[in-house]
KEFIVO-357749 format. One record per residue (C-alpha): residue number from 1; y, x negated, z. Coordinates in steps of 0.05 Angstrom, whole numbers, padded with zeros to 5 digits. Layout:
BEGIN
NUM | Y | X | Z
...
//
This chain:
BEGIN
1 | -00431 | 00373 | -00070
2 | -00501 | 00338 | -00087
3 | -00492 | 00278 | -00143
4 | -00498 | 00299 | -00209
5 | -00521 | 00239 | -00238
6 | -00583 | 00216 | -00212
7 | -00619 | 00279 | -00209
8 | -00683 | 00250 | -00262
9 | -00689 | 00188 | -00211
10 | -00731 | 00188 | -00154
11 | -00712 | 00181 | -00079
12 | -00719 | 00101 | -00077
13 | -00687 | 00089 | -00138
14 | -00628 | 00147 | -00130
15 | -00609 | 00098 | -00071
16 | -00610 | 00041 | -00101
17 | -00573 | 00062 | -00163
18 | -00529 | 00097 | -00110
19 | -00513 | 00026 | -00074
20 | -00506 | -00004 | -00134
21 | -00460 | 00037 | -00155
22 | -00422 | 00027 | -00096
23 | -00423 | -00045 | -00083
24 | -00392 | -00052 | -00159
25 | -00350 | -00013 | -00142
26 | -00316 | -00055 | -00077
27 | -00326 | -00115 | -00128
28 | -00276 | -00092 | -00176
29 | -00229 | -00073 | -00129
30 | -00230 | -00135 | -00092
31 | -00225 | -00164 | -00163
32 | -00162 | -00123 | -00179
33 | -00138 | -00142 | -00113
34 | -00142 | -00210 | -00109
35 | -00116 | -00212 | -00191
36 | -00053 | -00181 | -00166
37 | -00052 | -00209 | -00114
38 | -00033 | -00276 | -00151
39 | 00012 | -00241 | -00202
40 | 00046 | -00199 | -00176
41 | 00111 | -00249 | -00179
42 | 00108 | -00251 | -00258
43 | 00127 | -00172 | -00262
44 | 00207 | -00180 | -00280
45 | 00260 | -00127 | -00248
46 | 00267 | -00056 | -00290
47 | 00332 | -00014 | -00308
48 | 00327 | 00012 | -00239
49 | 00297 | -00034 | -00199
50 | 00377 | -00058 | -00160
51 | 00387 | 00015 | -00145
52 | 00330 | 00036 | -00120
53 | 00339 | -00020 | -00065
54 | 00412 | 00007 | -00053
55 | 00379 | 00075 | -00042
56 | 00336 | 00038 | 00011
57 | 00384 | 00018 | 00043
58 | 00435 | 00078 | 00050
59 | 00367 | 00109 | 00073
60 | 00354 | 00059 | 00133
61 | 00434 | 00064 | 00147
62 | 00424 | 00139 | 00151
63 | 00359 | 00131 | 00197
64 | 00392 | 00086 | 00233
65 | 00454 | 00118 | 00245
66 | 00420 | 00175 | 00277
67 | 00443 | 00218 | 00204
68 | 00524 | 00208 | 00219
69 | 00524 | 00156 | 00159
70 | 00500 | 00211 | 00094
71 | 00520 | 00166 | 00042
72 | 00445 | 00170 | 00023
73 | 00451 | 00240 | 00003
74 | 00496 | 00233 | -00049
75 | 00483 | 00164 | -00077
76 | 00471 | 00170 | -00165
77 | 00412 | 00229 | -00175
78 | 00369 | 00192 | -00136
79 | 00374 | 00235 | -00071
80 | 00343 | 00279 | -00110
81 | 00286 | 00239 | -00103
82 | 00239 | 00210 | -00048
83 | 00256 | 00143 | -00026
84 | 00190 | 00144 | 00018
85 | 00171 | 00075 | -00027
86 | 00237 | 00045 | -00023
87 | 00245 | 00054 | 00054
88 | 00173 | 00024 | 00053
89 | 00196 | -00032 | 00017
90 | 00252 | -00049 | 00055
91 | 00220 | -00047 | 00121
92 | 00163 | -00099 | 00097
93 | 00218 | -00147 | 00068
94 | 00240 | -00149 | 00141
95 | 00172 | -00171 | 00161
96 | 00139 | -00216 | 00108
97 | 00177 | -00282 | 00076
98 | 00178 | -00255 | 00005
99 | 00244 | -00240 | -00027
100 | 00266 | -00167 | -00027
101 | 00240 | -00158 | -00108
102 | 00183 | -00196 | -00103
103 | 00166 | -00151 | -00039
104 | 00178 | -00092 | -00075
105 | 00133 | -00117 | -00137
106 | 00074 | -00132 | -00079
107 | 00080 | -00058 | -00047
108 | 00077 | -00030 | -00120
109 | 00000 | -00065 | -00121
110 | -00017 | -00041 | -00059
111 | 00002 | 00029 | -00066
112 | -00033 | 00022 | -00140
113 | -00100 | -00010 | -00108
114 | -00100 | 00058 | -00057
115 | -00095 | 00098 | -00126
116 | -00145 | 00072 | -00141
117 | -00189 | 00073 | -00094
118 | -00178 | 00151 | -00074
119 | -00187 | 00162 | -00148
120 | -00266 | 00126 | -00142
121 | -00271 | 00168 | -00080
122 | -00253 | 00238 | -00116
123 | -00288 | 00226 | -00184
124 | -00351 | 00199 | -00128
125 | -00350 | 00257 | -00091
126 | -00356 | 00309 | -00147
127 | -00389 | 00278 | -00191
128 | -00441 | 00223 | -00161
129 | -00438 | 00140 | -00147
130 | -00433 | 00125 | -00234
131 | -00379 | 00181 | -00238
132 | -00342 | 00142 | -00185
133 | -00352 | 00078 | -00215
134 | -00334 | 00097 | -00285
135 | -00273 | 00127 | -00262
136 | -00254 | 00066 | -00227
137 | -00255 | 00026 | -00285
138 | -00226 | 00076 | -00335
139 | -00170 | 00066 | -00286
140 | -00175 | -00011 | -00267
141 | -00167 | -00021 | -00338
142 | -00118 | 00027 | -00365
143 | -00065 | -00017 | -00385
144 | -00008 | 00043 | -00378
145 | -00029 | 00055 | -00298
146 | -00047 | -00020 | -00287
147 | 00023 | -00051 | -00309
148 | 00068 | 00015 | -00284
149 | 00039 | -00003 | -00212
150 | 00078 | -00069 | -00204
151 | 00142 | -00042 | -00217
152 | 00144 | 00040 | -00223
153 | 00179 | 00053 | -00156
154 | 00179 | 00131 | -00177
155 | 00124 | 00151 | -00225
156 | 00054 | 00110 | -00197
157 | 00071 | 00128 | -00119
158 | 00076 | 00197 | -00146
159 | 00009 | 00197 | -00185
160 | -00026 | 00176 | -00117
161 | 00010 | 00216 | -00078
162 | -00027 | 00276 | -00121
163 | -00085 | 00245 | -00114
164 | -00089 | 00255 | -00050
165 | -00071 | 00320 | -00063
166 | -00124 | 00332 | -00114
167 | -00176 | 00308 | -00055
168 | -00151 | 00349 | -00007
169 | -00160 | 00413 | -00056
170 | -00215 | 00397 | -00075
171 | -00253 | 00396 | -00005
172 | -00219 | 00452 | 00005
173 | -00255 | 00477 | -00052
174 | -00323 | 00450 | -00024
175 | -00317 | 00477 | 00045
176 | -00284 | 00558 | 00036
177 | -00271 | 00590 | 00071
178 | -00277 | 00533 | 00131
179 | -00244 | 00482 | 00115
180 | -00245 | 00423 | 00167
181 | -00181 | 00400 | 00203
182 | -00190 | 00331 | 00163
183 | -00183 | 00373 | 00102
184 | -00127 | 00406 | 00127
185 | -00100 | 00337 | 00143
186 | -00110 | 00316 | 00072
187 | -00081 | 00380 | 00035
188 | -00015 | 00379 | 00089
189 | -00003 | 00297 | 00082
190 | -00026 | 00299 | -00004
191 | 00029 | 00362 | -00006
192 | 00087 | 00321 | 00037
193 | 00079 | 00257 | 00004
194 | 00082 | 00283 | -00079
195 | 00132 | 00324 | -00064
196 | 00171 | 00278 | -00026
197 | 00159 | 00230 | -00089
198 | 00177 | 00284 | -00141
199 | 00189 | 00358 | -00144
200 | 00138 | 00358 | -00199
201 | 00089 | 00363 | -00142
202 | 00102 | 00429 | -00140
203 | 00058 | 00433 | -00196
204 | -00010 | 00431 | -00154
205 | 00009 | 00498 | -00135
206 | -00013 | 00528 | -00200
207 | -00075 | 00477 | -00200
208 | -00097 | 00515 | -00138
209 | -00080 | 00593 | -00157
210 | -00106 | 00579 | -00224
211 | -00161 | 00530 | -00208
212 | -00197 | 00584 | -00155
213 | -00194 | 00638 | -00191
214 | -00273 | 00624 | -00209
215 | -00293 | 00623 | -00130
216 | -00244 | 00686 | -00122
217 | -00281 | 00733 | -00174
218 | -00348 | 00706 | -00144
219 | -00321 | 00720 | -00068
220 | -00308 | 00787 | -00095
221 | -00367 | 00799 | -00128
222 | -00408 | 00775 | -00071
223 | -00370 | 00805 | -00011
224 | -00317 | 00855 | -00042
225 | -00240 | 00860 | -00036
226 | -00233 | 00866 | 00042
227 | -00275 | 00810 | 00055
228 | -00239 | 00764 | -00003
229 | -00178 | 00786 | 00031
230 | -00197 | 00762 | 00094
231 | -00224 | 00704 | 00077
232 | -00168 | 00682 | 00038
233 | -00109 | 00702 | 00092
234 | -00156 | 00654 | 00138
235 | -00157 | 00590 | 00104
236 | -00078 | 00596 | 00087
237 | -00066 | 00610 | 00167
238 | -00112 | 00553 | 00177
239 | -00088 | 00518 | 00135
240 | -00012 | 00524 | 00162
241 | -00004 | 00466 | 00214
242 | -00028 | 00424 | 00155
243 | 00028 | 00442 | 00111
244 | 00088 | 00436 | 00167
245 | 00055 | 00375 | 00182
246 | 00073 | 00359 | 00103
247 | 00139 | 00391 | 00108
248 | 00154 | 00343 | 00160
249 | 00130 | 00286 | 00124
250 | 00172 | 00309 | 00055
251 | 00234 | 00305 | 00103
252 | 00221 | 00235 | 00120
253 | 00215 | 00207 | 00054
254 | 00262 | 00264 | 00026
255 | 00316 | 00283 | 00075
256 | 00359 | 00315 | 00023
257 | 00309 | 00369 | 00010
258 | 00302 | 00401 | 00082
259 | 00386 | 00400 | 00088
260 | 00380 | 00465 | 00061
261 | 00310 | 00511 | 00038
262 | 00341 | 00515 | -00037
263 | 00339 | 00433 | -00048
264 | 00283 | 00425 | -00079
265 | 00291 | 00488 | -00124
266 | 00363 | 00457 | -00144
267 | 00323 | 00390 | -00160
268 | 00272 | 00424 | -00203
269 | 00330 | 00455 | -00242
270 | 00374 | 00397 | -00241
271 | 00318 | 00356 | -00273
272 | 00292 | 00417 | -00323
273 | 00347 | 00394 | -00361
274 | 00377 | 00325 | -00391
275 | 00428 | 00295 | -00339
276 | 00445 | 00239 | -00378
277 | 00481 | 00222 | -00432
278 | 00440 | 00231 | -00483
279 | 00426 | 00163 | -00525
280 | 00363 | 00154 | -00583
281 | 00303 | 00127 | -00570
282 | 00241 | 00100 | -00629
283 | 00194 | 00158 | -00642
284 | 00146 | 00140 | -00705
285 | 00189 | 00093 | -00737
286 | 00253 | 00135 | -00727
287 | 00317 | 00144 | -00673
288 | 00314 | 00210 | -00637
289 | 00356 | 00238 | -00590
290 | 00317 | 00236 | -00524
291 | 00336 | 00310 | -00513
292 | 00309 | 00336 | -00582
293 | 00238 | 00298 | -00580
294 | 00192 | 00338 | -00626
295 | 00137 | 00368 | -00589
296 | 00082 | 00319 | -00609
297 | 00125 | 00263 | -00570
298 | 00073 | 00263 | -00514
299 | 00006 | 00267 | -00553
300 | 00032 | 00222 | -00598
301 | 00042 | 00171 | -00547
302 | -00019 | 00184 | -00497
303 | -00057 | 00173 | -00562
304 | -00047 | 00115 | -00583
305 | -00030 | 00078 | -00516
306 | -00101 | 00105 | -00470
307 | -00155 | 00067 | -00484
308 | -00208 | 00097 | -00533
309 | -00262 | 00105 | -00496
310 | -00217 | 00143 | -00438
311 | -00197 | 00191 | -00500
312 | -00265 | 00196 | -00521
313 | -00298 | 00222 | -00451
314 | -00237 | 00265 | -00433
315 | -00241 | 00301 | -00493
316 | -00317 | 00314 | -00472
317 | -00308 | 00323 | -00405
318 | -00245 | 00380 | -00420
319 | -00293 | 00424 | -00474
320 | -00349 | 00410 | -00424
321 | -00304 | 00446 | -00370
322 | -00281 | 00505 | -00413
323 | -00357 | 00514 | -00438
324 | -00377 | 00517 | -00365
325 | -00331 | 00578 | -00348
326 | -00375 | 00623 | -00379
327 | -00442 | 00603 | -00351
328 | -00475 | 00629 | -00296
329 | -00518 | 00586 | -00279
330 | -00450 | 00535 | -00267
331 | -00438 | 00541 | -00188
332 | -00368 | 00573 | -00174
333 | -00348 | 00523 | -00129
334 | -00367 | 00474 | -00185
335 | -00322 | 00519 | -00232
336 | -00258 | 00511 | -00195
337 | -00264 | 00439 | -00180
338 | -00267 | 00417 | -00246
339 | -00221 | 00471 | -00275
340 | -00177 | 00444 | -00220
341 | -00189 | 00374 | -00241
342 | -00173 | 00393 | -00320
343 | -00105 | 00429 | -00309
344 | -00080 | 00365 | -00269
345 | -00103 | 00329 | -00322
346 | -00070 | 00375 | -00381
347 | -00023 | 00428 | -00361
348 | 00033 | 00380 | -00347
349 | 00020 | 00353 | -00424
350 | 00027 | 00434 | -00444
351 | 00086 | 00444 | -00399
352 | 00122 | 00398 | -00427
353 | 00102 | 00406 | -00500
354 | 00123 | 00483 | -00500
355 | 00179 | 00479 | -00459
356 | 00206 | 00414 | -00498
357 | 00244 | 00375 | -00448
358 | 00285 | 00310 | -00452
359 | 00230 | 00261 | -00469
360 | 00237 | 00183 | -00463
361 | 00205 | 00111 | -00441
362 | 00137 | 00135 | -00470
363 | 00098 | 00175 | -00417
364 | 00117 | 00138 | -00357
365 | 00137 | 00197 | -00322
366 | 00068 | 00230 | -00329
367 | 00036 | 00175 | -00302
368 | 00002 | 00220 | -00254
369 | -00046 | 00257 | -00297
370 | -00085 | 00190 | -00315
371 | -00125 | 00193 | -00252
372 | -00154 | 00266 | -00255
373 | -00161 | 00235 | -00331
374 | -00202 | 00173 | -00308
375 | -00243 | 00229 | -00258
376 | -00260 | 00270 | -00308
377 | -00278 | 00217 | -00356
378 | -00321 | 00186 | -00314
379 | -00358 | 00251 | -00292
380 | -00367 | 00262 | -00368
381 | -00396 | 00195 | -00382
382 | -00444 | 00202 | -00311
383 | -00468 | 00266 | -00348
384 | -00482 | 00240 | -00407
385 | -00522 | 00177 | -00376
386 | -00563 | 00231 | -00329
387 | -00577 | 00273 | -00394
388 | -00605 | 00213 | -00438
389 | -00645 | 00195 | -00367
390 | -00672 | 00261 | -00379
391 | -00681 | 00270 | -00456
392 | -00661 | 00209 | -00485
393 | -00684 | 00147 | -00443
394 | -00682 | 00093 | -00492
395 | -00620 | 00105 | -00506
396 | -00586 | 00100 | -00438
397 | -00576 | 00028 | -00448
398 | -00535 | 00045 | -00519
399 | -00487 | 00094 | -00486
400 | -00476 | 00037 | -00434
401 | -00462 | -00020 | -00480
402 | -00414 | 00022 | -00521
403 | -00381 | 00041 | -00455
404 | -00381 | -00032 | -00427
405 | -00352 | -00039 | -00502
406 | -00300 | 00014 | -00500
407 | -00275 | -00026 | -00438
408 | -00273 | -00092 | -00469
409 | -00225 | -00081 | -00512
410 | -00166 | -00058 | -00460
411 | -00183 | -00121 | -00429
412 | -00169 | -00166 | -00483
413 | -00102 | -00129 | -00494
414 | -00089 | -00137 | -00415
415 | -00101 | -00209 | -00413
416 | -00062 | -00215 | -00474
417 | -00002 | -00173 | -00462
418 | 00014 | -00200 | -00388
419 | 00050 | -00187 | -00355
420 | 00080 | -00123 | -00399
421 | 00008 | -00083 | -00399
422 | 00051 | -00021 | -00396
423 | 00077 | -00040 | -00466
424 | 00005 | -00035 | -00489
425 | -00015 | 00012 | -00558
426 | -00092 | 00013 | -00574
427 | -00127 | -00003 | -00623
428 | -00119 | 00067 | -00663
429 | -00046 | 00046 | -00663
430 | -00057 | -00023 | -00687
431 | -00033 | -00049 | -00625
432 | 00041 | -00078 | -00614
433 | 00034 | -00104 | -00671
434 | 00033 | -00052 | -00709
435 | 00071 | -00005 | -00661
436 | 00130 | -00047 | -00653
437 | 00166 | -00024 | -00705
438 | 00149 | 00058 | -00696
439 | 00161 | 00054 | -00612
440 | 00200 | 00029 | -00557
441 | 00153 | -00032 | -00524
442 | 00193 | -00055 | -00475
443 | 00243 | -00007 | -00447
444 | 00240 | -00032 | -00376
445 | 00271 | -00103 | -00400
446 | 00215 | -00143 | -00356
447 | 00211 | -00197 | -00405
448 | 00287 | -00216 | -00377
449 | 00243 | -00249 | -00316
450 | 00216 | -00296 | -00368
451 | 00274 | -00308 | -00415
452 | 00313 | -00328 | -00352
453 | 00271 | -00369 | -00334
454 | 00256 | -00407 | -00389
455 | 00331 | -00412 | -00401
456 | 00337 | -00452 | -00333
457 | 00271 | -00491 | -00351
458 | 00313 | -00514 | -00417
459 | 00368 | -00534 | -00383
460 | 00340 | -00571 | -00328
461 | 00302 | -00612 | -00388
462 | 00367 | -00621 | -00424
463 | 00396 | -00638 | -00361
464 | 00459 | -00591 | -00386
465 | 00510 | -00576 | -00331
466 | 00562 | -00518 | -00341
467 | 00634 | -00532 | -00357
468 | 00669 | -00559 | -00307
469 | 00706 | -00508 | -00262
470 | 00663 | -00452 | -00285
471 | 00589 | -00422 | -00275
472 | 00545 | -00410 | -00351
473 | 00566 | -00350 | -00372
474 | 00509 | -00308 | -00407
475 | 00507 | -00243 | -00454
476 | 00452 | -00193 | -00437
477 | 00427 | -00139 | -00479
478 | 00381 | -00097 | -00432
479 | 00387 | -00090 | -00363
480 | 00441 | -00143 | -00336
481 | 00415 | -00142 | -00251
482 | 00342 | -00166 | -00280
483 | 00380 | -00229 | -00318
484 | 00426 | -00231 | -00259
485 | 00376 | -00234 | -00205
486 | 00327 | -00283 | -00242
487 | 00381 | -00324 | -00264
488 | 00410 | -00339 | -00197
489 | 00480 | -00362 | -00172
490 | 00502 | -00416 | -00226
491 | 00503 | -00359 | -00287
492 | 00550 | -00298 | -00296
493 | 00526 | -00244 | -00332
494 | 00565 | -00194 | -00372
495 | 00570 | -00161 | -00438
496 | 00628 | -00203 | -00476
497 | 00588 | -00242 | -00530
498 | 00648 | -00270 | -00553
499 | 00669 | -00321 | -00490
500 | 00587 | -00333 | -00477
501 | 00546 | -00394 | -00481
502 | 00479 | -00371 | -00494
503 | 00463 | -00289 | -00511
504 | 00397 | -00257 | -00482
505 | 00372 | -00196 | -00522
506 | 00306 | -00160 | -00511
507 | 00270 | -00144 | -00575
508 | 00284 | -00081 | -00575
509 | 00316 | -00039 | -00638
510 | 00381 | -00028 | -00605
511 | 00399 | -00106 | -00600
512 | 00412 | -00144 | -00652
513 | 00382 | -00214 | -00679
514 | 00431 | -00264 | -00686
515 | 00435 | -00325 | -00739
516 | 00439 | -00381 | -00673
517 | 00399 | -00430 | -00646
518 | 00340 | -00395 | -00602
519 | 00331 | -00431 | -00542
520 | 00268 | -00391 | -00521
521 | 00224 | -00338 | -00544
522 | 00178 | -00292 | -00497
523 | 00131 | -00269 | -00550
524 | 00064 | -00224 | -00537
525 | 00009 | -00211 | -00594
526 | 00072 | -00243 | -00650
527 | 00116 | -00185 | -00617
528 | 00185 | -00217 | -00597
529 | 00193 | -00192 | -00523
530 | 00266 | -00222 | -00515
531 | 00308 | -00275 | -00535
532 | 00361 | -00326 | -00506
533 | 00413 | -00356 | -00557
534 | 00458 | -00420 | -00553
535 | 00524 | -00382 | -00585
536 | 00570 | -00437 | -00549
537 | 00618 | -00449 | -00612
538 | 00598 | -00385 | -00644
539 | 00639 | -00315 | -00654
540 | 00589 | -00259 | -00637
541 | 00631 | -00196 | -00630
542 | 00566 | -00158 | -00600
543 | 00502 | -00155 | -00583
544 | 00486 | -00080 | -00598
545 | 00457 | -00073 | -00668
546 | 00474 | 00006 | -00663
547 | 00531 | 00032 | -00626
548 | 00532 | 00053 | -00558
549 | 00516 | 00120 | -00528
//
């Protein structure tokens, strides 16, 4: 498709803006790089983090054992997921001298810099150089995407895994009813990989039925029914070796789901309903049952935790795509694409609102509409710059300064917040400050990297040593293999307050604040992260300031 966004510049200066465009471009993601690059190591371990890496490596075993050893396919819920980024993971510790976590935390910023980069590419290709580079940044400095990439092993390989997708379908789009065997390569290896990550993938499936409905009616209208029906029954045999390529590749990072052809229907109906026990989560100031979440759970929280000025331009950029369905002078190839573009980034959002599933950790599991977000903002905010080139010159430069502006402020709160930018609530929600006490922050328990390590920092400076006989024995609330991990060999970890020397508690509503001596504090914004506690000569029946689930 031609750029949309330079079409009031002339020939020498289209290129130039073009280049510009694009050398900014490979400057902020070598910027990104090279910032993760040194911090990756800060990002703590999640709630999930210790079995994900046993998943690894019941996978390898399984690989390895030429499928005689299956204890992969029945280890947790989690064979009901890909392990494609947990194999990955496993196989680089083997190669590089980084400790398995810390490799795992490095692969999480690699696969998040390819996010981003495919998602320039896509939101460049349909909608111009400025589209690209706005959508780069909207994404670069989302604070949700940005701190879910270090340490997501499910949710951000999944969002790029449909971006991919989204790229393939959308050349496909570009190029019916001949689509070229790299496109095919694209739509067969974007298919394998998000549904290996998640069944959810499935959903791209009703992007593309839906989503080409406006090049159908115009095939028909231009070349009637038989020809439409030819056409069609061509690309999708064409299009075959790209999807049993895909197949292939879902069975490699998925093998439980081509054991038998109803897996992944099973999956999508285990997961369609809570598997859990339920416990309460914070929801506007009050404990909710994960599995009765009002409706407004995920609005609420997408919100007031995307950056304003990503809000704004999606907003434009989704009423600029409905207007555009009924124009004719829109191109229908242009239609689909961006229709395509809008359900991936809303329909999941609907989905989920109607059908009211179990709803928890804020919208970490739809990480994966933020990029066709960031696209579609950024086309909106290319179009708006090529209309004020047109109508409105002098104030081109306003628009940019309030964008440059809008993405400011995220940064502060980045910078701020680190490493827990996936914690982050803007500005409409006060920030953490202010959305402390109405949401969960936290819920990964990352700041239990920091709170063990300053405990050992304030020993070594005491120059304490454990009882004699015995290792320091230390209370967690949150996620005990974080603590366990980042404490190291001379602690044990457990629940019982009661025979503990020091207590470690994230700040979180469902542990409680103890009258003790606080050893360190991992505070962000005056938002109490996590605690540690010298309780040695104290009685603390518990740590849990509501009962268990």
């Amino acid at each position: 498709m031609s750029s949309i966004t330079t079409s009031a510049i002339d020939t020498p200066v289209r290129r130039s803006v073009e280049r510009t465009c694009d050398d900014l471009a490979l400057l902020v993601l070598g910027v990104v790089a090279i910032v993760a690059g040194l911090t990756f190591r800060d990002y703590g371990l999640g709630w999930d983090d210790y079995t994900h890496a046993e998943y690894a490596d019941l996978l390898l075993r399984m690989y390895g054992s030429g499928f005689r050893d299956t204890a992969a396919l029945s280890f947790a819920n989690l064979y009901m997921y890909g392990g494609g980024f947990d194999v990955a993971a496993a196989l680089l510790h083997k190669v590089i001298p980084l400790e398995l976590f810390a490799t795992r935390r490095l692969l999480g910023a690699i696969v998040g810099l390819i996010g981003l980069t495919l998602t320039w590419r896509l939101a460049r290709r349909v909608g111009g150089p400025l589209a690209g580079l706005a959508a780069l940044l909207l994404l670069a400095l989302c604070p949700t995407f940005y701190g879910h990439m270090f340490m997501n092993p499910k949710d951000v390989p999944f969002a790029v895994a449909m971006v991919v997708l989204m790229l393939g379908l959308v050349r496909l789009a570009e190029e019916y009813p001949a689509p070229s065997p790299r496109t095919i390569l694209i739509v067969g290896t974007g298919a394998g990989l998000s549904i290996g990550c998640r069944i959810l993938g499935g959903f791209a499936l009703v992007y593309a039925v839906v989503g080409f409905l406006p090049l159908f009616i115009d095939e028909l209208r231009r070349n009637g029914a038989r020809e439409t029906a030819r056409r069609l029954a061509h690309v999708l045999y064409v299009l075959l070796p790209g999807l049993v390529f895909g197949y292939l590749l879902m069975g490699l990072m998925w093998p439980w789901a081509i054991l038998e052809p109803a897996n992944p229907l099973r999956a999508l109906t285990y997961f369609s309903h809570f598997f859990e026990k339920p416990w309460k989560e914070l929801f506007g100031g009050a404990l909710v049952s994960v599995p009765d979440m009002p409706w407004s759970y995920l609005p609420t929280r997408f919100a007031l935790q995307l950056p304003e000025v990503l809000l704004g331009l999606l907003a434009a950029a989704v009423v600029g795509t409905l207007m555009s369905l009924s124009r004719s002078d829109v191109p229908a190839r242009r239609k689909t694409i961006f229709l395509m573009l809008t359900m991936a980034a809303v329909l999941p959002l609907v989905i989920a609102m109607v059908k009211r599933p179990a709803l928890y950790n804020g919208i970490r599991h739809f990480i994966f509409v933020i990029p066709p977000m960031a696209v579609l903002a950024g086309v909106a905010f290319a179009r708006l710059m090529d209309w004020l080139g047109e109508n409105r010159r002098p104030w081109q430069p306003v628009a940019l300064a309030v964008f440059a502006f809008g993405l400011l402020l995220p940064i502060g709160e980045m910078i701020r917040l680190h490493p827990y930018q996936y914690a982050h609530f803007n500005y409409i929600a006060g920030t953490v400050r202010s959305a402390n006490n109405l949401f969960m922050l936290d819920y990964w328990g990352l700041a239990l990297k920091q709170a063990s390590e300053g405990l050992r920092n304030e020993l070594d400076e005491r120059q304490e040593v454990p009882p004699e006989g015995r290792k320091w024995k230390v209370a967690v609330c949150g996620p005990q293999r974080p603590a366990e991990v980042a404490l190291g060999p001379d602690f044990a970890i457990g629940w019982d307050s009661v025979a503990a020397d020091f207590a470690m508690t994230l700040g979180q509503f469902y542990c409680k604040g103890l009258t003790a001596p606080v050893m360190v504090e991992i505070k962000r914004d005056d938002v109490v992260f996590a605690r540690v506690y010298d309780i040695r000569g104290r009685s603390i029946s518990s740590l849990l300031a509501t009962p268990a689930p």
